[in-house]
Phi, psi and omega in degrees: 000155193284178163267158182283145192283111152279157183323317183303296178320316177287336151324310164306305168302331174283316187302342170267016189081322178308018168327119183291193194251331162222134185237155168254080181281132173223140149157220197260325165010345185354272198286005177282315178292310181284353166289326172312293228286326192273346181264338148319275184323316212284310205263298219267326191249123169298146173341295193288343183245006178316283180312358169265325207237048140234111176237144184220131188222150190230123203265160197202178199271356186235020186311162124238149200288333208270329157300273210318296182324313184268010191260308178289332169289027207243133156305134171321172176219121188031041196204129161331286181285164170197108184267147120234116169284096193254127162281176179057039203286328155343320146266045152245124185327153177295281171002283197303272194328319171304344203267337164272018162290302181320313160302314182319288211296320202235059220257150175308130183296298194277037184236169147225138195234110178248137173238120163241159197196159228248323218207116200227147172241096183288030146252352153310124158351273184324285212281001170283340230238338159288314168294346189266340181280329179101017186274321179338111177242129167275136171244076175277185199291115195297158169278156159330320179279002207263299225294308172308317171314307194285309156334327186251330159297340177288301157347290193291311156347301181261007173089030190257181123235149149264155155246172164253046177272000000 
């Protein structure tokens, strides 16, 4: 089974074109995920086409998988690409998560399909099944030795530098 993805690995991979087609982000990462999620956006759908080839859905207990799938099997519109993004994937029933394997297994060439979740249990179907694709991205929570490199990598981003005084 694959090892779990870092944020950084999935970075890479957008910078080099090479996104994959389905991901799991998961963990307490909050502000790690949506710093991901928007330079995904940013990079992967143009400005001007977002609003045809971005969709975002929040999952419940009344999720059905099949709006998502077919909004992700849907050709762009005046775009290469296409992102959907399901939050919560968490509240969505065991049953309902199962109903995206099939998609998993054959997923749209001009999509990327991201799921986040707060909270994952890998012994679920999906989510052993994301994981066996190598879609898994862990954000776990940084360590103390951690927090400064990435603060100055978040820096160096926006064109800043820190010192450590």
């Amino acid at each position: 089974m694959p090892a779990d993805l870092s944020p950084e690995h999935v970075l890479g991979l957008l910078k080099r074109g090479q996104l994959g087609k389905v991901y799991l982000f998961y963990g307490p990462g909050d502000f790690r995920i949506e710093r991901v999620l928007g330079l995904i956006r940013e990079t992967f759908i143009p400005e001007a086409a977002r609003d045809f080839n971005l969709q975002i859905f929040y999952g419940d207990k009344n999720t059905n998988p099949a709006d998502i799938t077919d909004a992700a099997s849907s050709i762009p519109f005046m775009a290469s690409n296409r992102l959907i993004i399901v939050r919560r994937t968490e509240n969505i029933s065991g049953s309902a998560l199962e109903g995206f394997i099939p998609y998993i297994d054959k997923p749209a060439e001009s999509t990327c399909l991201i799921f986040v979740s707060s909270k994952t249990d890998f012994k679920k179907k999906f989510y052993k099944k994301i994981r066996s694709t190598g879609g898994a991205v862990s954000f776990k929570q940084l360590y103390d030795r951690q927090v400064l490199p990435w603060i100055k990598r978040m820096a160096k981003d926006l064109g800043l530098t820190i010192t450590e005084e």
